[in-house]
VOGU-3710 file (C-alpha; in Angstrom, 3 decimals, decimal comma):
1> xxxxxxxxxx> 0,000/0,000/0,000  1,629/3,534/-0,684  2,026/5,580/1,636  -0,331/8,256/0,507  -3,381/5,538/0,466  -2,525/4,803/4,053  -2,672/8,501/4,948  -5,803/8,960/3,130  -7,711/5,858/4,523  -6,851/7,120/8,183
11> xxxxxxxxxx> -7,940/10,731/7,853  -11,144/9,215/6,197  -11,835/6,938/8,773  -10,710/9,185/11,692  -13,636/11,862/10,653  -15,945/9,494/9,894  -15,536/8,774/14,030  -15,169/12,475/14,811  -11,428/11,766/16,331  -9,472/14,366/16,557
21> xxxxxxxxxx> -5,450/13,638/15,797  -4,743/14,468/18,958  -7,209/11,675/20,401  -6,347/9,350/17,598  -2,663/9,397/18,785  -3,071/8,836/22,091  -0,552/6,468/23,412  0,293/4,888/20,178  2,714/8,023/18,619  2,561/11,729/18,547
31> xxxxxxxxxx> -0,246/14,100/16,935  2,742/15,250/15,093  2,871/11,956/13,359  -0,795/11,573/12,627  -0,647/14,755/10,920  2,646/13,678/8,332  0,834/9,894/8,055  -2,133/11,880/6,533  -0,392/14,256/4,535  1,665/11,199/3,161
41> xxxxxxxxxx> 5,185/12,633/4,268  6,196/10,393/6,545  5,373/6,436/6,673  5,401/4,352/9,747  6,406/1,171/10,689  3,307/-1,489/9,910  2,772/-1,982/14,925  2,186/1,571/14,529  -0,326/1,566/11,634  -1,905/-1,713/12,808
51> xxxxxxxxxx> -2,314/0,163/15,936  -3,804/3,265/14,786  -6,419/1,004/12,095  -7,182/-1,305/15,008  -8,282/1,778/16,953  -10,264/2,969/14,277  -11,746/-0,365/13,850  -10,462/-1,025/10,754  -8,547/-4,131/9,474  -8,181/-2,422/5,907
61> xxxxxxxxxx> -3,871/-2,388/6,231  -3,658/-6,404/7,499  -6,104/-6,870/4,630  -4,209/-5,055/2,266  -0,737/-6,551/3,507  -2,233/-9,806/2,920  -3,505/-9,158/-1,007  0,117/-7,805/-0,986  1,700/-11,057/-0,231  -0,778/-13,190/-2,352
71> xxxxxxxxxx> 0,698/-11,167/-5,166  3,924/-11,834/-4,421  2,824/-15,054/-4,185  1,479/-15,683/-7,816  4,033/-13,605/-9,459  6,676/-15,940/-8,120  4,364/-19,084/-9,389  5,105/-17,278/-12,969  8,195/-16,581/-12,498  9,124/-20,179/-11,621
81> xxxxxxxxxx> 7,103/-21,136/-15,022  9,029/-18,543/-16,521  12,414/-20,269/-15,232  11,108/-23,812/-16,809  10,714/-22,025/-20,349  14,332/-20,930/-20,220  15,568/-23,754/-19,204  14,003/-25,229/-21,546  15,399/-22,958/-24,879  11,874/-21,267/-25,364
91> xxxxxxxxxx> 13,282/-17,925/-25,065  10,188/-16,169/-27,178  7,646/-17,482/-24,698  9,729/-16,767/-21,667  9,740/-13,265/-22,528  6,144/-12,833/-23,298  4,878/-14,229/-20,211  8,182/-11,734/-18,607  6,176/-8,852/-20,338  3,076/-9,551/-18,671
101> xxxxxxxxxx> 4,343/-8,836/-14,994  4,260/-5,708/-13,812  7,675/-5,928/-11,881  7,068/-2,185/-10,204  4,307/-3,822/-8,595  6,749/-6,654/-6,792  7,304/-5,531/-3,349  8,904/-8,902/-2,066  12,744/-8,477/-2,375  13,580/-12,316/-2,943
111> xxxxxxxxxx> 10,349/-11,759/-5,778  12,132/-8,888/-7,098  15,614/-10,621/-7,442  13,747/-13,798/-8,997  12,509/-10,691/-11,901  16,078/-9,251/-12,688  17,180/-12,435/-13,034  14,866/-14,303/-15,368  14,751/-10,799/-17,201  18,642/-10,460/-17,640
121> xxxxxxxxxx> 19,464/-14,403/-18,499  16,898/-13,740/-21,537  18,474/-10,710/-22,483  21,542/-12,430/-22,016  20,486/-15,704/-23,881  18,676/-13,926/-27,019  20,911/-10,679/-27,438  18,631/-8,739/-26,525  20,331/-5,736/-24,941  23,786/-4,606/-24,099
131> xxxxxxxxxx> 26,087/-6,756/-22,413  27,374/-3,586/-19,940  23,696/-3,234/-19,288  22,717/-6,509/-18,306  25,956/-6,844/-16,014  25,051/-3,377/-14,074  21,579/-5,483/-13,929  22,792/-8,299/-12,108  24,758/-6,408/-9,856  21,763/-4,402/-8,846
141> xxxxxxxxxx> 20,196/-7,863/-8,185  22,676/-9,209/-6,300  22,666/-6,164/-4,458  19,474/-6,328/-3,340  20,395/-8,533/-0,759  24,017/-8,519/-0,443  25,225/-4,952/-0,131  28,914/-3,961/-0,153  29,690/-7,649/-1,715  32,938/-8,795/-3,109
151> xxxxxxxxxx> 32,891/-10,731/-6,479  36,849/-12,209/-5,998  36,453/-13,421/-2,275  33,247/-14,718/-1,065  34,257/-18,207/0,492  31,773/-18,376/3,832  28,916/-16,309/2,445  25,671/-18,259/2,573  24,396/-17,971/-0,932  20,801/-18,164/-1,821
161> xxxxxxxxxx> 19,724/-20,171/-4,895  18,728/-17,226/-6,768  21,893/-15,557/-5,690  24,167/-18,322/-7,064  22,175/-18,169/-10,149  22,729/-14,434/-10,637  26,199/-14,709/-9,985  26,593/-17,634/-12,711  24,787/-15,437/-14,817  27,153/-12,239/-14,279
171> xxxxxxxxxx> 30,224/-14,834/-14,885  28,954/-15,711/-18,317  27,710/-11,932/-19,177  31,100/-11,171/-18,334  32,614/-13,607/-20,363  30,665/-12,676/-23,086  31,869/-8,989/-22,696  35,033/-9,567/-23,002  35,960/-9,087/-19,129  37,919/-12,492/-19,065
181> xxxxxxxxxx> 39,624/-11,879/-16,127  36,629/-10,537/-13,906  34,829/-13,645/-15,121  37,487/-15,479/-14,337  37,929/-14,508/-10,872  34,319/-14,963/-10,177  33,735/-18,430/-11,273  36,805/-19,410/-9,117  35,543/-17,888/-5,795  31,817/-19,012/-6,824
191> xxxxxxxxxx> 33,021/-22,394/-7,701  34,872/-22,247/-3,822  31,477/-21,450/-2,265  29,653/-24,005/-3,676  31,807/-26,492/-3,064  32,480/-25,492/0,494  28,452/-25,458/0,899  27,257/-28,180/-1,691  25,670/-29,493/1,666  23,303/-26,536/1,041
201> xxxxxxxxxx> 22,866/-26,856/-2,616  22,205/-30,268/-2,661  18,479/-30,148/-4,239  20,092/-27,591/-6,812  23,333/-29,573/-8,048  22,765/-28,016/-11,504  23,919/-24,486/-9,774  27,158/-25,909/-8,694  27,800/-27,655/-11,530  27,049/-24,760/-14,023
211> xxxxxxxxxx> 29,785/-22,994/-11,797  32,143/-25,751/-12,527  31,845/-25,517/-16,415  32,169/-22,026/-16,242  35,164/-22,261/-14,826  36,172/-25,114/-16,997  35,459/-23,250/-19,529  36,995/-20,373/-19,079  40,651/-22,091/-18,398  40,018/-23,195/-22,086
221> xxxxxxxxxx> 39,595/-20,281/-23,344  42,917/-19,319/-21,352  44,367/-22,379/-23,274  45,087/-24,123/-19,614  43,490/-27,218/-20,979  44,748/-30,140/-18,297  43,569/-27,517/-15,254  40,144/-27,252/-17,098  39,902/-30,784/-17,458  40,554/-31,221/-13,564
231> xxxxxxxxxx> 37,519/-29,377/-13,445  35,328/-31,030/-15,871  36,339/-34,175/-14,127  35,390/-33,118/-10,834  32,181/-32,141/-12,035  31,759/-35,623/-13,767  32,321/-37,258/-10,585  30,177/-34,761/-8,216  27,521/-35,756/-11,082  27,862/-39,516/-10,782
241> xxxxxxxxxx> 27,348/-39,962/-7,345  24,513/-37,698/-7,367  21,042/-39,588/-7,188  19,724/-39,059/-10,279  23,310/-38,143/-12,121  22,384/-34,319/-12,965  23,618/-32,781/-15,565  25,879/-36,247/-16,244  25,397/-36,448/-20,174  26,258/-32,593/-20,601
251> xxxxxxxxxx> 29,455/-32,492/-18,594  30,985/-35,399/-20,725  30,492/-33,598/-23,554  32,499/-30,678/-22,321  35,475/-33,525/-21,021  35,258/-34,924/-24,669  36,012/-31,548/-25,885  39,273/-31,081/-23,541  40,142/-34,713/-24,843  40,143/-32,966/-28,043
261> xxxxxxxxxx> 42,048/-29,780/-27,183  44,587/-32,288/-25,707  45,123/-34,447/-28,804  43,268/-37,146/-26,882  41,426/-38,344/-30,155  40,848/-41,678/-29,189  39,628/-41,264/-25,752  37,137/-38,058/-27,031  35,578/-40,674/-29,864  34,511/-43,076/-27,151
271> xxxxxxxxxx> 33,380/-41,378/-25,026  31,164/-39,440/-27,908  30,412/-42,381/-29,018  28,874/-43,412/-25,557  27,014/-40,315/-24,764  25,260/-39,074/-28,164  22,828/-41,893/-27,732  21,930/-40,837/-23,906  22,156/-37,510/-25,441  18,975/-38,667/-27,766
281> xxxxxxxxxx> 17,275/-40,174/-25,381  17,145/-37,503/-22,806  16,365/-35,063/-25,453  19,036/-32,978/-24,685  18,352/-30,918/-28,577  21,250/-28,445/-28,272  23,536/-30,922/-26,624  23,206/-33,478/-29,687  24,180/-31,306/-32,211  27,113/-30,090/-30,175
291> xxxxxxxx> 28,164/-33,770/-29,769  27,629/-35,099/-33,530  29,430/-31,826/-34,852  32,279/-32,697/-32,535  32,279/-36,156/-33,737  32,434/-35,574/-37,244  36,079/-33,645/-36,814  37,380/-36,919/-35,434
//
């Protein structure tokens, strides 16, 4: 509720009971306060207005607190079905049912953080706006919740799902931007946390994982080939002995293509061999393609 509505509905209801703000006040807060609630320059904390409505007989602020939170509620719900169409590759139907949510309208800040981002990783995804845009974006997401953070160092800071996600998201945005050594830094000391805390994450493998071929990747692109392998590997193990082997397909493909960077030809056509058909029957679209193009060099 703004804080102009709030004003408004009190000075109604306080006439309508012939209360002065003097009466009105009366061992709750000043008269001085009444006064700025009504004229909508000053906003309380929600005892005080709870107080002053309950007084007036009036439940109008829970009421409107709770239609708040139902809201939040159901924008969340579509954000989470948003989330399943990106992950998905239906970028064009993630960001028409994005367009439909009023985001200034999100007063929950976890809600709000779930927004920026869905709303960056398509922009991100389909090319869809500026790469030095869409990294302030994250930032301002992350910062929602964790002011005065440091993207190099971060080894015993509890990380929220979302959080890890939007900091996965600013390593490859960086990437992409050119900033190889800021992305860099960041999928190392992400990679750290989650590792440290994969206790935490262990209904969400797929965000420490994603961490670990960011990483991987990124040592390729450095040309460090046998350190990004380490990597791969780990992540191929973590995988394995996961209960239902997330992500396990996938991350051999990426240790096929180190084989391959390390003149490993033999070893990267078996294991190619092995995982295209898992590949099909998972449907894994992008993935297969990736895996028969790499095959065909052999």
């Amino acid at each position: 509720m703004e804080k102009y509505a709030i004003g408004e509905i009190i000075r109604h209801l306080r006439k309508e009971q012939n209360l002065t703000q003097e009466e009105l006040a009366d061992g709750i807060c000043s008269s001085v306060t009444i006064s700025r609630i009504e004229s909508g320059t000053q906003m309380p904390s929600d005892r005080i207005i709870n107080q002053l409505l309950e007084r007036l007989g009036s439940d109008l602020y829970q009421t409107a607190n709770t239609s708040r939170e139902r809201r939040d509620s159901e924008t969340e719900q579509q954000l989470k079905r948003i989330g399943t169409a990106v992950n998905s590759g239906d970028l064009n139907r993630a960001a028409a049912l994005l367009s439909k949510i009023d985001s200034t309208a999100i007063t929950d800040v976890r809600t709000k953080q779930l927004y920026i981002l869905l709303q960056s990783v398509i922009a991100l995804q389909g090319g869809t706006a500026p790469l030095c845009e869409i990294i302030e974006r994250l930032q301002q997401g992350l910062a929602l919740t964790k002011k005065d953070f440091s993207y190099t160092h971060f080894p015993d800071v509890p990380l929220t799902v979302t959080e890890a996600n939007l900091l996965n998201a600013l390593c490859a945005a960086r990437f992409q931007n050119k900033e190889s050594t800021k992305a860099m830094a960041l999928a190392e000391a992400l990679t750290e946390n989650l590792l440290r805390h994969q206790h935490a994450f262990r209904n969400d493998l797929e965000l420490l994982l994603n961490a670990m071929i960011n990483l991987s990747q990124l040592l390729e692109n450095e040309e460090a080939y046998e350190d990004a392998l380490k990597i791969c590997e780990q992540a191929v193990t973590i995988s394995k002995e996961s209960p239902y082997q997330v992500m396990f397909a996938e991350l051999q493909y990426f240790k096929a293509k180190l084989l391959l960077r390390l003149g490993r030809k033999e070893e990267c056509r078996e294991l190619l061999s092995i995982i295209i058909p898992f590949l099909k029957l998972q449907e894994k679209a992008a993935f297969i393609g990736l895996a028969e193009d790499l095959y065909q060099t052999l």
